[in-house]
C-alpha positions in Angstrom: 51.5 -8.2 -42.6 52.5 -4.9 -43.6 48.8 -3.5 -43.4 48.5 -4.8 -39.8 51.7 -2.7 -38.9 50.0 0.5 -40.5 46.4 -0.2 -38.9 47.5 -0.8 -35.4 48.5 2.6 -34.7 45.4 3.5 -36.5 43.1 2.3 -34.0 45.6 2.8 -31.3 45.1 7.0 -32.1 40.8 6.2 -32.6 41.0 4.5 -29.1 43.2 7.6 -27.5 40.8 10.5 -28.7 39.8 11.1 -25.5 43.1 10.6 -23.7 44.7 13.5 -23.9 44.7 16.9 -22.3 43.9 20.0 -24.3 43.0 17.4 -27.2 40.7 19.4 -29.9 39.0 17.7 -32.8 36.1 18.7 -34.9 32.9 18.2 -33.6 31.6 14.9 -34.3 27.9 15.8 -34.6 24.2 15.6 -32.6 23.7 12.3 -30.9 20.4 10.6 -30.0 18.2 11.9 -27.3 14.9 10.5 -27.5 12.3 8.7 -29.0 9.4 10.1 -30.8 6.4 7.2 -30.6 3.6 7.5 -33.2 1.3 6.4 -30.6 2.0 5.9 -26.8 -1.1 3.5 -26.3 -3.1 1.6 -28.8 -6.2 -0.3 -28.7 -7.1 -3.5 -30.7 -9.6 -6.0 -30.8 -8.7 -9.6 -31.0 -7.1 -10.2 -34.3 -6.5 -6.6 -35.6 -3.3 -5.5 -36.1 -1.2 -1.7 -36.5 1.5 -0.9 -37.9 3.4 1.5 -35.1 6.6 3.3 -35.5 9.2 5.3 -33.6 11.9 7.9 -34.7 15.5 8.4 -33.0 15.6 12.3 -32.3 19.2 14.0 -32.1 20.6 17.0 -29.5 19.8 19.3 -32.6 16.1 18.0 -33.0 16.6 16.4 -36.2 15.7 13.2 -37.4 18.7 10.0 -36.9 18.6 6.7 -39.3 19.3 4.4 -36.7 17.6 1.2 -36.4 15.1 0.4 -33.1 14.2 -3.7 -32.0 10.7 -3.9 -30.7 9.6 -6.6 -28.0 6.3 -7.8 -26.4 6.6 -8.3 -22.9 3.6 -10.6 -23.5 3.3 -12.1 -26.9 0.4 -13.8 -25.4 -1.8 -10.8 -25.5 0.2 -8.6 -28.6 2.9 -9.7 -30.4 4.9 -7.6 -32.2 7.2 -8.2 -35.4 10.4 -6.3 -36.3 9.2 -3.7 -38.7 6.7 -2.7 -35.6 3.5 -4.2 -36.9 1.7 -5.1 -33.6 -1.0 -8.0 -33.8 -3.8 -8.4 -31.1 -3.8 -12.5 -29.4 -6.0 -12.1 -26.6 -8.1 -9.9 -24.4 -5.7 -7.9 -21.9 -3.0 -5.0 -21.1 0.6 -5.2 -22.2 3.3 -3.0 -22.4 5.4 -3.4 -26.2 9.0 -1.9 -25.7 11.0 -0.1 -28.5 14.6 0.4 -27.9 18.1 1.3 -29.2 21.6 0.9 -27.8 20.9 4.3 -25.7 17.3 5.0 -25.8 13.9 3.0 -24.5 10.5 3.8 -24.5 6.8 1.4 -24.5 3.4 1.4 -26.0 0.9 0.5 -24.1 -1.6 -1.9 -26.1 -5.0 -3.0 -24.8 -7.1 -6.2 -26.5 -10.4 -5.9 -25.8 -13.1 -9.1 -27.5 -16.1 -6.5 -27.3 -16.2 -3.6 -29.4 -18.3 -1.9 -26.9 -16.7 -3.0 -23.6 -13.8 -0.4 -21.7 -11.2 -0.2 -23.8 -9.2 3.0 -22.7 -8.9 5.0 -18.9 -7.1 8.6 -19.9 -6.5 10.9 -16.7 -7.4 14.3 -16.9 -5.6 16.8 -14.8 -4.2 19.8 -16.8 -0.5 20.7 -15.0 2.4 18.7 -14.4 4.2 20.3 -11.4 2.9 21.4 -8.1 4.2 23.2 -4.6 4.4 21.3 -1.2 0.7 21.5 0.3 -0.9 22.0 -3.0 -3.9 19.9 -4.5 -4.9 18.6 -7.8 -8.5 17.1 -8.6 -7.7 14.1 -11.5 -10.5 12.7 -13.9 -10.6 10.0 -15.6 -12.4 9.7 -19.5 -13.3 6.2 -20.3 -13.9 4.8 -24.1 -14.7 1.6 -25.7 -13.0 0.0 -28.8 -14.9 2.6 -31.3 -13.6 5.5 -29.1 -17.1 5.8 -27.4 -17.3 7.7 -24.0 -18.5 5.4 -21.1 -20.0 6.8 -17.9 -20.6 4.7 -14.4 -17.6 2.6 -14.0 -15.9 2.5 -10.5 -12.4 3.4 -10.6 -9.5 3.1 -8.5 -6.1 5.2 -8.3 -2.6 4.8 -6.9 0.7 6.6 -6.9 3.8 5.5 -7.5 5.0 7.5 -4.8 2.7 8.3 -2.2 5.3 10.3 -0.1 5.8 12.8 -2.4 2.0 12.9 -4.1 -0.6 11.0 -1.9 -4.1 10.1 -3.5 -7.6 9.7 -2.1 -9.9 7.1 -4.4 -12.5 10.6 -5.0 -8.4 11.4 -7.7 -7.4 14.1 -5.5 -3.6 14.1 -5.1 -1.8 16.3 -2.5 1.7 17.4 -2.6 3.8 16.4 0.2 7.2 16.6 -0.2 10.0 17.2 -3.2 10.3 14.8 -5.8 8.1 13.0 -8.5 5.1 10.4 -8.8 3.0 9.2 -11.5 -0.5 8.5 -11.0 -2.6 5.8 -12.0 -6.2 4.8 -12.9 -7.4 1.7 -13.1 -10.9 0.1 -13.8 -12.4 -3.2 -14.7 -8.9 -4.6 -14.8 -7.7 -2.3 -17.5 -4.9 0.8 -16.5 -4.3 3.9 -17.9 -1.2 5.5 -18.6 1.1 7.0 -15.8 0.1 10.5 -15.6 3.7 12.4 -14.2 3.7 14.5 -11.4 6.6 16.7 -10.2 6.5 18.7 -6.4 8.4 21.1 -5.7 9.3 23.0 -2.1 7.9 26.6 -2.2 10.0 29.7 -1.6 12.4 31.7 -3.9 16.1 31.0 -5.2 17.6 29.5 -2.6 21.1 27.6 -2.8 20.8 24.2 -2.3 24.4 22.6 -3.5 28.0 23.8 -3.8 31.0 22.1 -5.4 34.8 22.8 -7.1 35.6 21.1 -9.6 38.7 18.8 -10.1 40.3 16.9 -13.4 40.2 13.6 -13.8 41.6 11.3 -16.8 44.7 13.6 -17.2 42.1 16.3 -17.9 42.5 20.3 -16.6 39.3 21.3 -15.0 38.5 23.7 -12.2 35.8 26.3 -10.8 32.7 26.2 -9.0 29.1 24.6 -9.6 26.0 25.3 -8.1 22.6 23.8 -8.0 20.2 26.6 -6.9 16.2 25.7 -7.0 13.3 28.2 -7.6 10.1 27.2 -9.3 12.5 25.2 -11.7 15.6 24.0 -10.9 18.8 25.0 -12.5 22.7 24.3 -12.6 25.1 27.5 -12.5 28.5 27.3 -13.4 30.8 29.7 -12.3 33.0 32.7 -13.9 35.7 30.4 -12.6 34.9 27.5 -14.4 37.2 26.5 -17.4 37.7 23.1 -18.9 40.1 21.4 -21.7 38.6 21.1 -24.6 37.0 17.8 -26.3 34.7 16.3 -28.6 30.9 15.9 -27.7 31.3 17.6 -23.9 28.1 17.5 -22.2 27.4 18.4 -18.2 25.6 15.9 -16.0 24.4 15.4 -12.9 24.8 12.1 -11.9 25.3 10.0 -8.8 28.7 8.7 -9.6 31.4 10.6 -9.5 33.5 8.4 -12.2 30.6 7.9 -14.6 27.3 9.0 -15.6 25.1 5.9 -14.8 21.9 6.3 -13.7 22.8 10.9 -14.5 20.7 13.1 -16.1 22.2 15.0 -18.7 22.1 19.2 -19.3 23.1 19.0 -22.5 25.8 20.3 -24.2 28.7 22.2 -22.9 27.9 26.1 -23.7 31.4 27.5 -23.5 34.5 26.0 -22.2 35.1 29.0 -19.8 33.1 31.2 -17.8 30.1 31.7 -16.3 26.7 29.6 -17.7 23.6 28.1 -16.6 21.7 24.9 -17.1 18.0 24.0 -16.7 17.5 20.8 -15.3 14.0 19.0 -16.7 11.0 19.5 -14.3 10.2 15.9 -14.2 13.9 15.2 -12.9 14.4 13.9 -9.0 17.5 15.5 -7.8 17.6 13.3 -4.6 21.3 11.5 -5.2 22.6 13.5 -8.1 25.2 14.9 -6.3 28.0 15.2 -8.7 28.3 17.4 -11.8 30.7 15.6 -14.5 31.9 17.3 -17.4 32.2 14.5 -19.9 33.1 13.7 -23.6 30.0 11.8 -24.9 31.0 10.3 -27.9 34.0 8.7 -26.1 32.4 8.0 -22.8 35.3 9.7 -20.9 35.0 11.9 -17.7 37.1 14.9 -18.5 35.9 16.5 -14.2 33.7 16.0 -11.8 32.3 18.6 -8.6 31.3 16.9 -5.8 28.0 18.8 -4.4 27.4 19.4 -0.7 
């Protein structure tokens, strides 16, 4: 009974890292960002198999042992086993999903029964961001099995968002309005992959949000944020700002303003005073991020939040 008495505090001061204003501790390391794929779409004929694989990448770029699961959404057309060894079933499209408790990404894998029937439809565009009232002209290369280039096929497009990035069936997109699509071809029943589109509204820096920060959790944080947009967008805190210091603090924009569900995150937290600025990812729709949380990662706590408006 005696070790119970000693371990309960134990895990009552683990539990409590986070609880506590001013609390310092030593940093606790990178934690997982992405995945790297070692292919993002695969094709197989019927009865063929590949072995695929994925790596968990930390904030400092280097390489995490943590374990992913793999999953066909339909084993029907490619299973897939736990080491990641896909197997082809039967002829079609189907996305195979590799995942860890924070991180998911999918391979696309196409079964094709003729070596020399379409197998792949890659689109062909050359930039990933363009200006309200701007045009693109998308192509399309199409391959069999052997990786052969076919010619004549009719093929079709759509976009995910047609508001932001319409498209004509000639694969001419034009920017409408601020935010992101992806596009897709599609052609004898087979799809390619999404191809990602950001728009953004033309013009120089221009602020677009303000906010002061409060403390929450017990926490002392105060200052000012602001989200200011030129060809890239980017976060600015103030010369004001100042923050308690923690374990793992990273900013995000999110759409909560007790949690970062559904946020983006800026990384990690440059200095715990003064003035700094973020750059928020291209491919990133700011449309309902309107809070900035300072927050302590590895505990999941919200040490303050700015409201934007």
């Amino acid at each position: 009974m005696k070790r119970l008495v000693y371990f309960f505090p134990l895990i009552l001061l683990i539990l409590s890292s986070c609880i506590g204003t001013d609390f310092v501790d030593e940093p606790l390391g990178p934690v997982p960002v992405r995945l790297d794929l070692s292919d993002n779409s695969i094709v197989l004929l019927e009865g063929e198999n590949q072995q695929l694989s994925a790596k968990v990448i930390a904030s400092d770029e280097s390489e995490m042992d943590i374990a992913v699961s793999w999953n066909s959404r339909d084993a029907a057309i490619a299973s897939i086993d736990e080491s990641g060894l896909a197997t082809a079933v039967a002829v079609g499209q189907v996305w195979i999903d590799v995942t860890t408790q924070t991180l998911a990404d999918s391979v696309l894998v196409t079964v094709s029964a003729d070596p020399q029937a379409l197998a792949s439809i890659e689109i062909l565009g050359g930039q990933s961001e363009l200006t309200i009232d701007d045009s693109l002209q998308l192509d399309v290369v199409m391959r069999n099995a052997n990786g052969d280039v076919l010619s004549g096929k009719e093929v079709s497009w759509e976009s995910s968002n047609p508001t932001v990035g319409a498209i004509n069936q000639d694969g001419l997109v034009r920017a409408l309005a601020d935010g992101t699509t992806e596009i897709t071809a599609r052609a004898e029943g087979l799809k390619s992959l999404p191809y990602s589109l950001t728009v953004n509204a033309p013009g120089t820096d221009s602020v677009i949000l303000m906010g002061t920060f409060t403390g929450v959790n017990g926490y002392n944080v105060q200052g000012t944020a602001t989200l200011v947009r030129a060809e890239t967008s980017e976060l600015k805190l103030g010369s004001d700002f100042r923050t308690a210091n923690g374990p793992g603090l990273y900013v995000y924009l999110s759409p909560n303003s007790n949690n970062v569900t559904g946020g983006v995150s800026l990384g990690l937290l440059q200095n715990t005073t003064g003035e700094q600025t973020y750059a928020i990812p291209t491919n990133v729709n700011l449309e309902g991020l309107e809070n900035v949380i300072i927050y302590c990662q590895p505990f999941r706590v919200p040490f303050g939040v700015a409201n934007l408006e």
